[in-house]
C-alpha positions in Angstrom: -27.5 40.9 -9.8 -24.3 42.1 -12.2 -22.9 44.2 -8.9 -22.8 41.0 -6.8 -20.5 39.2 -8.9 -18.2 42.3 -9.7 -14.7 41.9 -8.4 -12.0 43.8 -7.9 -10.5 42.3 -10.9 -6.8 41.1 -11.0 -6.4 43.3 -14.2 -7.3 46.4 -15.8 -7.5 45.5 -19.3 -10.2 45.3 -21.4 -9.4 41.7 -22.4 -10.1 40.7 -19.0 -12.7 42.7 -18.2 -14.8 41.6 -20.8 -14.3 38.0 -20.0 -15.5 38.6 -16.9 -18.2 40.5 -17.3 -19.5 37.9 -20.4 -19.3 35.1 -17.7 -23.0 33.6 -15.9 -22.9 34.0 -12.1 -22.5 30.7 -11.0 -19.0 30.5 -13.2 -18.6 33.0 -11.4 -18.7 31.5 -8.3 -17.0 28.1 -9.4 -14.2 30.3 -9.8 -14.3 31.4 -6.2 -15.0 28.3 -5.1 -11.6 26.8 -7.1 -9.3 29.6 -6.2 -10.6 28.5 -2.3 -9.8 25.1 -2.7 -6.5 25.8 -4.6 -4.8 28.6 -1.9 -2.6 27.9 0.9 -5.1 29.2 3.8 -7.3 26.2 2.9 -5.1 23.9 2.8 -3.0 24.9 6.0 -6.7 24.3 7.5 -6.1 20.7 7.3 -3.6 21.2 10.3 -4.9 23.8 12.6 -7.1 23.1 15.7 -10.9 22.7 15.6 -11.7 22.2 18.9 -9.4 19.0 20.0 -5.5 19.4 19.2 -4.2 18.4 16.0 -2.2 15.1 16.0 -3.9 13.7 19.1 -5.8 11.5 17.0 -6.3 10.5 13.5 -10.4 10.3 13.6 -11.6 13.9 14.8 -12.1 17.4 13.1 -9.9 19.4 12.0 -10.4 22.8 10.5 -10.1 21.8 7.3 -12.9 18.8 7.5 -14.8 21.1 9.7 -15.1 23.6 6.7 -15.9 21.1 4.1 -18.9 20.4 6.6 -19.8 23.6 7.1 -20.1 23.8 3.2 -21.9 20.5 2.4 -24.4 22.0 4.9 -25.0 25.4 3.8 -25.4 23.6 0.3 -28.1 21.2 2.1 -30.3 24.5 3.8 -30.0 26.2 0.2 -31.5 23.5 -1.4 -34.2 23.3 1.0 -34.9 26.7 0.7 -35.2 26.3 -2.8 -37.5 23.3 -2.9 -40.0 25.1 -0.1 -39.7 28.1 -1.9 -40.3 27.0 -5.0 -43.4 28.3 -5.9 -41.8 31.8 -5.1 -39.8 33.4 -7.7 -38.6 36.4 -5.9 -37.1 34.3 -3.2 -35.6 31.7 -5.6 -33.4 34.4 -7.3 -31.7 35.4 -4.1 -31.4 32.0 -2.9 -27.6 31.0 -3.4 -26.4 28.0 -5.7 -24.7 25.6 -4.9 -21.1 26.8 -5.4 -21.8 30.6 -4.5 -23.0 29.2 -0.4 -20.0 26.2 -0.6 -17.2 28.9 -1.3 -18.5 30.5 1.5 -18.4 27.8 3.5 -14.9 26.5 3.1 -13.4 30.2 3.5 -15.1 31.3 6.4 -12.7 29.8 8.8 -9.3 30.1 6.8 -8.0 33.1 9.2 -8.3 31.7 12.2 -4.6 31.1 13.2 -2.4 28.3 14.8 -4.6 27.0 18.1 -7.6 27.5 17.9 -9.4 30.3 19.2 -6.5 30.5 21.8 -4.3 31.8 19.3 -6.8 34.1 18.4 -6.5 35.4 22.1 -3.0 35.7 22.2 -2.6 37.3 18.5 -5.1 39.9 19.8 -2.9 40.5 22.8 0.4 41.3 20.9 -1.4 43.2 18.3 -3.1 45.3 21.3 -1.1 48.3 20.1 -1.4 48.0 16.8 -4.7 47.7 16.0 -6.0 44.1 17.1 -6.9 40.9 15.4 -9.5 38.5 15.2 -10.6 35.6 13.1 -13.0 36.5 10.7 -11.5 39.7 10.2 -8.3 38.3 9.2 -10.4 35.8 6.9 -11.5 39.2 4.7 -7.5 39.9 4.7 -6.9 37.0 3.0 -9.6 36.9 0.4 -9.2 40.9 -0.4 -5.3 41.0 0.2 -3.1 38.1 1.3 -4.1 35.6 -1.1 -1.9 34.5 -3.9 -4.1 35.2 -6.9 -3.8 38.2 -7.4 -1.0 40.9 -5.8 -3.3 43.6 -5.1 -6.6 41.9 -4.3 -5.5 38.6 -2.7 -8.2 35.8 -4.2 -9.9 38.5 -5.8 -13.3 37.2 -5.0 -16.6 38.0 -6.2 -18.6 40.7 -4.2 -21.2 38.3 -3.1 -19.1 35.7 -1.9 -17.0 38.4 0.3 -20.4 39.9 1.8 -21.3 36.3 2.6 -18.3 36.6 4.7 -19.0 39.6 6.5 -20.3 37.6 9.6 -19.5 40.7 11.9 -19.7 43.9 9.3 -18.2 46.5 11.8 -14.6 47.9 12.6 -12.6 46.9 14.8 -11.9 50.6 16.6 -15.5 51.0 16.9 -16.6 47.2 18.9 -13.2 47.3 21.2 -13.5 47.9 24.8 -9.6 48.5 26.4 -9.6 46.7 29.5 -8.2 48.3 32.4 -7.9 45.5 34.9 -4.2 44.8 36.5 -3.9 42.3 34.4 -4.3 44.4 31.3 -0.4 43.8 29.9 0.4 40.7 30.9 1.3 37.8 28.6 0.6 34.7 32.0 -3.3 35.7 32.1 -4.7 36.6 28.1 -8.5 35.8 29.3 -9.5 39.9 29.3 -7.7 40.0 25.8 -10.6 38.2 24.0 -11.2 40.5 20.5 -14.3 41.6 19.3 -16.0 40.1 16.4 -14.9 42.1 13.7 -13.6 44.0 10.4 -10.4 44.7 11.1 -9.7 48.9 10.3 -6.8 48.3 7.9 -9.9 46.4 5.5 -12.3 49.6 6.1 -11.7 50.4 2.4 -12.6 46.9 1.2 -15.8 46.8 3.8 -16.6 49.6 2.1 -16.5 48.6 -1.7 -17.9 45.3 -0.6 -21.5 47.6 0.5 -21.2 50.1 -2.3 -24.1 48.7 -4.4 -26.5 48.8 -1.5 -28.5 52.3 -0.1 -26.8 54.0 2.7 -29.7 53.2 5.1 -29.2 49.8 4.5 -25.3 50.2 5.3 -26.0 52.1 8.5 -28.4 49.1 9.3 -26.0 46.9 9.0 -23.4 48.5 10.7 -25.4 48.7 13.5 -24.2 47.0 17.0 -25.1 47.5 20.6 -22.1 48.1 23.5 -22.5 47.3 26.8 -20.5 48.6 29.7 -17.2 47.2 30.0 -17.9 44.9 27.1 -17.1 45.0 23.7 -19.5 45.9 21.1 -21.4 43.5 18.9 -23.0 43.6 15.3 -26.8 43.3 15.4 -27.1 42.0 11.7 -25.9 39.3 9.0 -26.1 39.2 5.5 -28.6 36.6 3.6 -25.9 34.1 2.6 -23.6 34.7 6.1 -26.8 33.7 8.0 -27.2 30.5 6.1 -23.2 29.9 6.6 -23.9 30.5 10.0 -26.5 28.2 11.0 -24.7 25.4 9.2 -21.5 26.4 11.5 -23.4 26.0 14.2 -25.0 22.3 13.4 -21.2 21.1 12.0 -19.9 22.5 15.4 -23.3 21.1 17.4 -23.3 17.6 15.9 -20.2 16.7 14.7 -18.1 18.2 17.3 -20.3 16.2 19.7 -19.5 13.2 17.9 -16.2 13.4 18.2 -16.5 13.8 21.5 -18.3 10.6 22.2 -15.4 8.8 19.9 -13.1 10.0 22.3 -15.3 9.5 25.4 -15.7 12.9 26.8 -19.5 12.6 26.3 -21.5 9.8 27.6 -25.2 8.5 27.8 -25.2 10.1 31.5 -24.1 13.5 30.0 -27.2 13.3 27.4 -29.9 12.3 30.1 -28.7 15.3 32.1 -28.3 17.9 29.3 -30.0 16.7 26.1 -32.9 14.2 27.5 -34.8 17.3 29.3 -35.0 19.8 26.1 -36.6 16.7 24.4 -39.0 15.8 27.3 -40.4 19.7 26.7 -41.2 19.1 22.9 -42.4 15.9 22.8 -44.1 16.7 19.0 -40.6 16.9 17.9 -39.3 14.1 15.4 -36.4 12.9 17.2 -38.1 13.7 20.8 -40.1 11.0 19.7 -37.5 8.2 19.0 -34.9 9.7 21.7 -34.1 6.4 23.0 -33.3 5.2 19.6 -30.7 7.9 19.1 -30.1 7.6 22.4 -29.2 4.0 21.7 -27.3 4.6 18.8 -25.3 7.4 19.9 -23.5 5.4 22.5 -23.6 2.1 21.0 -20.0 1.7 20.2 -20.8 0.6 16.3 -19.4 3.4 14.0 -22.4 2.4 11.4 -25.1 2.9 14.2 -23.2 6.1 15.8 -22.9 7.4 12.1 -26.3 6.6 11.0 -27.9 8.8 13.9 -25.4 11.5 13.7 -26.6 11.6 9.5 -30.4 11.7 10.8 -29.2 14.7 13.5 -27.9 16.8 10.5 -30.5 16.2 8.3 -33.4 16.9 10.7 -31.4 20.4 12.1 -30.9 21.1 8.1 -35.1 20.9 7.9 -35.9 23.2 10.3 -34.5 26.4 9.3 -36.8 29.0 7.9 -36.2 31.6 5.9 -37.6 34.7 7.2 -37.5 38.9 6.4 -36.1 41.6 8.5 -38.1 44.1 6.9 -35.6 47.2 8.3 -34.0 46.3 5.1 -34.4 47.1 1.6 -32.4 44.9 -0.4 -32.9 41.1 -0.4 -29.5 40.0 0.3 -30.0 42.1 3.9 -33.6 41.4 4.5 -33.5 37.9 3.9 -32.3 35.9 6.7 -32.0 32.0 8.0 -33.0 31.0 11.1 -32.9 27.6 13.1 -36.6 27.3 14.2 -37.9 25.7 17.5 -37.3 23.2 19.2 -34.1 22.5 16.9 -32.6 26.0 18.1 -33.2 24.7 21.8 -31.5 21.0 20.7 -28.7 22.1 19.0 -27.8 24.6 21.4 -28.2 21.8 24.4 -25.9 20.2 22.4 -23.0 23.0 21.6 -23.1 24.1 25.4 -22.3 20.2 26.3 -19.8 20.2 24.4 -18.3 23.7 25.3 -18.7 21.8 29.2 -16.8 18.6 29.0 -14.7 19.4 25.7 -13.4 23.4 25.2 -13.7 23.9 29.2 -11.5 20.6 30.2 -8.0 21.3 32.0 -6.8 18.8 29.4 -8.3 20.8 26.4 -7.4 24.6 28.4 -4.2 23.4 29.1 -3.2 22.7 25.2 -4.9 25.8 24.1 -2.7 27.8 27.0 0.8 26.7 26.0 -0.6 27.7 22.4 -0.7 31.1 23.3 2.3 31.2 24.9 4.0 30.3 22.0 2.3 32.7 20.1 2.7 35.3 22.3 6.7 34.7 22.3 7.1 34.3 18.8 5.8 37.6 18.3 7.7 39.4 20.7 11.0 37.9 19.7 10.3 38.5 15.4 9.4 41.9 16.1 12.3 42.7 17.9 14.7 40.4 15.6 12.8 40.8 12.1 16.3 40.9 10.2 17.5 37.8 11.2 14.7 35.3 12.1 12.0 35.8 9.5 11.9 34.3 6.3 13.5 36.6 3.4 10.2 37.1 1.9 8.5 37.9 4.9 11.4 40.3 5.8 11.2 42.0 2.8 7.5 42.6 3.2 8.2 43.6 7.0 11.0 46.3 5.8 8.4 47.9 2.9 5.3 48.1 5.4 4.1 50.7 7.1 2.5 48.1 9.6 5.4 46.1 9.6 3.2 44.8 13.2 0.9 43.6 11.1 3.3 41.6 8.8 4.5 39.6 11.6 1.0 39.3 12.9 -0.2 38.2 8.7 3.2 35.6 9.7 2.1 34.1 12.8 -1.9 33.6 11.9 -0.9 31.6 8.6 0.9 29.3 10.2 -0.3 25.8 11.1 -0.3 24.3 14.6 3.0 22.2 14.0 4.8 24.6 12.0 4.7 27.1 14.7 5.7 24.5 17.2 8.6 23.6 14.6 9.7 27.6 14.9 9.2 27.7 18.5 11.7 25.3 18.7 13.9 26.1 16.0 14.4 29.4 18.0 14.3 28.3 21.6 15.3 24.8 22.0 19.6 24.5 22.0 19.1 21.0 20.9 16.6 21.3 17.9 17.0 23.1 14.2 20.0 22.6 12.0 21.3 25.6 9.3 20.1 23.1 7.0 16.1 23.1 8.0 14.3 25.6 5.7 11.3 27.6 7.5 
């Protein structure tokens, strides 16, 4: 267990090392968690897009409550693992605590930039030369270089907490697929320029120290992804505590996105009779199948207690059914141990991501604020790139003029920003009548 909570260390003296080494695990990990909940990624989360744009109303998710969900949750399944389990010692030690699968949680989403996964989209477009970006690739930049802990090793995390971030523990180079459509270069049509899901290669030396402790069969394993023609690649395999992150992404984003939703009346009683009421009808044994029209009722009531009481009973029933199960490809626990959602709740909770991906993400209204975000993005870029010297900030210059990816400085620039402060510099540059010498950026 020592190697998983080995970091990179912010120093090299023995002081320090010793106080490290002398400390439990879980300290360990309440120090992760703390330097989390302390950095400026997490806290930029509270205003950058979830799914709806930020500002449009007081009441929905934002990033930043999304990933204090997403932790709460993982905690939840952890738990429940360790009370099934309980009676099984050799699963109970790999089982995560409480602040090791929360720290996981509230980091996992703090690279995604300005705009949602749009931005994503149009970051990947300007970086299309110069080696890509994604998401959760970024989120490892942070925690292993941009974070202000340390100023080699960013947060300078624990190794366990960074491999429960490895949701997609491949390169970059090797998952891309170049596409070769006529609309390949151009910045009015970004919908071929979707990344792969990823490590991106300047973090290939991290990926690497992060897997050091396992056997290489196990790293070839997990580095394994399948490619299909014209697409780009994607990882077969997740980590023990990733999988558990992931399923407890999934119900924040299947629930409480959905609630939202009905809050702001995209979603209606007709919308779950057509999408959600069938999946039940074909597993009548299941718990909520069984009182549908009571959440059914509830749901749509209009009373924030009844709403609130049903979307509690959602989460906790999706929370129940996940299993833990082995992939027995893999040697070491931490691989071969994996959650799963079982059936029906997979079915359920997918019914309700795809209706929400249907009359939410897909709306004009919703594509429309997500298009201009890329836009933005995608101008921003172009015009700091060409005009480093005398529209970034002086710190951000100076990092820009001693990088040998000075690309990826603007690109580090752009994907911290929140939603509002790169529409504050989109203006400050391009609107005649907005900015004054006297507004600091």
């Amino acid at each position: 267990m020592d190697a998983w909570i080995e970091r990179k260390r912010y120093a090299d003296d023995g002081k320090h090392r010793k106080r490290f080494n002398s400390l439990t695990a879980d300290s360990d990990f309440q120090r992760d968690r703390a330097r989390v909940i302390h950095s400026a990624a997490f806290r930029r989360l509270q205003t950058k897009t979830q799914v709806l744009g930020v500002g449009e109303n007081d009441f929905y998710r934002t990033r930043l409550t999304h990933s204090l969900e997403v932790a709460q949750i993982g905690f939840g399944i952890s738990e429940h693992f360790r009370e099934v389990y309980k009676s099984t010692p050799e699963f109970v030690e790999w089982i995560p605590t409480q602040c090791a699968i929360e720290v996981v949680g509230l980091c996992h989403d703090i690279g995604h930039p300005p705009y949602g996964h749009g931005g994503e989209v149009a970051l990947n477009y300007s970086m299309r030369e110069f080696g890509g970006f994604e998401g959760n690739g970024q989120t490892l930049r942070i925690v292993s270089k941009l974070g202000e802990f340390s100023p080699r090793h960013g947060l300078d995390l624990t190794r366990r907490t960074m491999l429960g971030l490895l949701k997609y523990p491949a390169l970059y180079s090797s998952l891309v697929h170049q596409s070769e459509t006529p609309m390949h270069n151009s910045s009015t049509n970004l919908d071929s320029w979707k990344p792969p899901k990823c490590v991106l290669d300047e973090e290939s030396e991290v990926l690497e120290w992060i897997l050091d402790p396992f056997e290489a069969t196990d790293i070839a394993l997990l580095m394994e992804f399948k490619k299909e023609e014209g697409k780009h690649g994607k990882t077969k395999f997740k980590p023990f505590d990733t999988t558990i992150m992931d399923v407890a992404d999934d119900i924040s984003y299947g629930v409480h996105d959905f609630e939202d939703a009905i809050v702001l009346q995209l979603i209606d009683k007709e919308d779950w009779d057509r999408e959600i009421d069938p999946i039940l009808r074909q597993n009548p044994d299941c718990p909520i199948c069984q009182t549908k029209d009571t959440y059914r009722e509830r749901l749509f009531s209009g009373s924030n207690r009844k709403r609130k009481h049903a979307i509690s009973k959602l989460v906790s029933y999706f929370m129940n059914e996940v299993e833990l199960v082995q992939n027995q490809d893999f040697s070491h626990p931490l691989l071969r141990f994996q959650a799963i959602m079982a059936e029906p709740a997979a079915s359920i909770l997918n019914g309700l991501m795809e209706l929400v991906r249907q009359k939410v993400i897909s709306i004009p209204e919703v594509q429309t604020l997500e298009y201009k975000g890329q836009q933005l993005i995608v101008r921003l870029f172009e015009v700091l790139l060409e005009n480093p010297n005398r529209l970034l900030p002086a710190t951000t210059y100076e990092r820009f003029k001693d990088s040998n990816r000075p690309e990826r400085v603007i690109c580090d620039y752009l994907a911290g920003m929140t939603d509002s402060y790169a529409t504050k510099v989109y203006h400050k540059i391009f609107s005649p009548s907005v900015g004054s010498v006297f507004d600091r950026l």
